[in-house]
VOGU-3710 file (C-alpha; in Angstrom, 3 decimals, decimal comma):
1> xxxxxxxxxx> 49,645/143,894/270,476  53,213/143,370/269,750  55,308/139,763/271,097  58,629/141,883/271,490  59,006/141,294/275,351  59,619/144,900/276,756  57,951/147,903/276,512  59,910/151,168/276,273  58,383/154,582/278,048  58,342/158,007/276,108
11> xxxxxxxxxx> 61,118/158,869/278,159  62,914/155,764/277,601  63,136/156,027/273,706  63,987/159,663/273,654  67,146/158,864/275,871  67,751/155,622/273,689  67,663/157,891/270,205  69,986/160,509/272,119  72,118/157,759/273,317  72,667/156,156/269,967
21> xxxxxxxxxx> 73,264/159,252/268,204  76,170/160,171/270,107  77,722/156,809/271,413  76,851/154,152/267,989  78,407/153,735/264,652  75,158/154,598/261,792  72,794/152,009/261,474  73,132/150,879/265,255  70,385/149,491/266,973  69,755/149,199/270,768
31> xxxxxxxxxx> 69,799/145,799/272,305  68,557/144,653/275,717  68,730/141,551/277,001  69,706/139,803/279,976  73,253/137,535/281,028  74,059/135,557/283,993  76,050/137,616/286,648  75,487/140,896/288,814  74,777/141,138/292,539  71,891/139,148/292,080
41> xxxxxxxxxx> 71,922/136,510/289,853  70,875/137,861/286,369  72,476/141,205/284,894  69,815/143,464/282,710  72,470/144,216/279,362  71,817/147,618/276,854  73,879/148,622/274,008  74,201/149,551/270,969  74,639/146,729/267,774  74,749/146,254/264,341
51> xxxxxxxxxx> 74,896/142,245/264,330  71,355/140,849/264,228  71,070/137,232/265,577  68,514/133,894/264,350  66,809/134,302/267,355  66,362/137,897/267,885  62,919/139,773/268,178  62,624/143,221/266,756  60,640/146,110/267,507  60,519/149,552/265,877
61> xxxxxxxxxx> 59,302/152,650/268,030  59,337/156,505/266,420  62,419/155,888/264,574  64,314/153,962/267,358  64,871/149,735/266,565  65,072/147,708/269,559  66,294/144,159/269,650  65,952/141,685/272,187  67,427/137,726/271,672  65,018/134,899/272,463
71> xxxxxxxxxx> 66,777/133,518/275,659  66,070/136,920/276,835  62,710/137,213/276,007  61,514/135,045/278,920  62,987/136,647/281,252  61,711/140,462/280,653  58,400/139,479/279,238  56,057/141,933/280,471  58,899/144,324/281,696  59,009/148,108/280,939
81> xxxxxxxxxx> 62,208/150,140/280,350  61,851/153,857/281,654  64,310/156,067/282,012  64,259/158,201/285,462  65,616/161,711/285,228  66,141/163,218/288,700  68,091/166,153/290,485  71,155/163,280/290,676  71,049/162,343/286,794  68,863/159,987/284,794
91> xxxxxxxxxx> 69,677/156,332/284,071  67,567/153,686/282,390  65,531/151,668/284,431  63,917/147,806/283,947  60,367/147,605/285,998  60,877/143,717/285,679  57,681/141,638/286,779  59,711/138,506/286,775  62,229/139,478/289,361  61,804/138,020/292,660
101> xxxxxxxxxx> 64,728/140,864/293,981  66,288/143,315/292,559  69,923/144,652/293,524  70,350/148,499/294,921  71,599/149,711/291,833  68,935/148,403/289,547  71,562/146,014/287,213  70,643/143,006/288,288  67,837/140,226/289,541  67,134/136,913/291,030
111> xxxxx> 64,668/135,763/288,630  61,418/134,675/289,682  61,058/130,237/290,419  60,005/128,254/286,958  56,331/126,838/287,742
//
């Protein structure tokens, strides 16, 4: 069982390879994470890096290296990224189990109350 915080769908790391490959300088990674802001409080982030941080948390997946920071971490623990093709396009989707909302548009959430 891996500690990296998110889980990534088939779907989800096939886009992410695609994505890279056209869009990132070589040896870019993809990094999620989360920053204040949005509609909603807390604003789901995803690009492509090369800077690694102290604090990060690495996963590798058929070829494709995620990176998520720390700070981040406990806020998408447990959360899957998919990505949803459909008739209108495809876009990359967070199914977030600490998100007491989400907005419309799927960017952002109110996170869940600290116990």
């Amino acid at each position: 069982m891996s500690d990296f915080p998110v889980q990534l769908t088939p779907e989800a790391i096939a886009q992410a390879k695609l994505y890279l490959a056209r869009k990132a300088e070589p040896g870019a990674f993809l990094r999620i994470g989360v920053k204040g802001g949005g509609c909603t409080g807390m604003e789901y982030v995803m690009r492509p890096d090369t800077k690694r941080l102290p604090i990060d948390l690495e996963l590798e997946l058929d070829g494709l290296t995620v990176v998520c920071d720390g700070k981040s971490a406990e806020f998408l623990r447990g959360s899957t990224l998919a990505y949803t093709g459909n008739l209108m396009g495809g876009a990359f989707e967070f199914q977030n189990p600490n998100a007491a909302r989400t907005c419309g548009c799927g960017t952002s959430f109110t996170p869940l109350p600290k116990r």
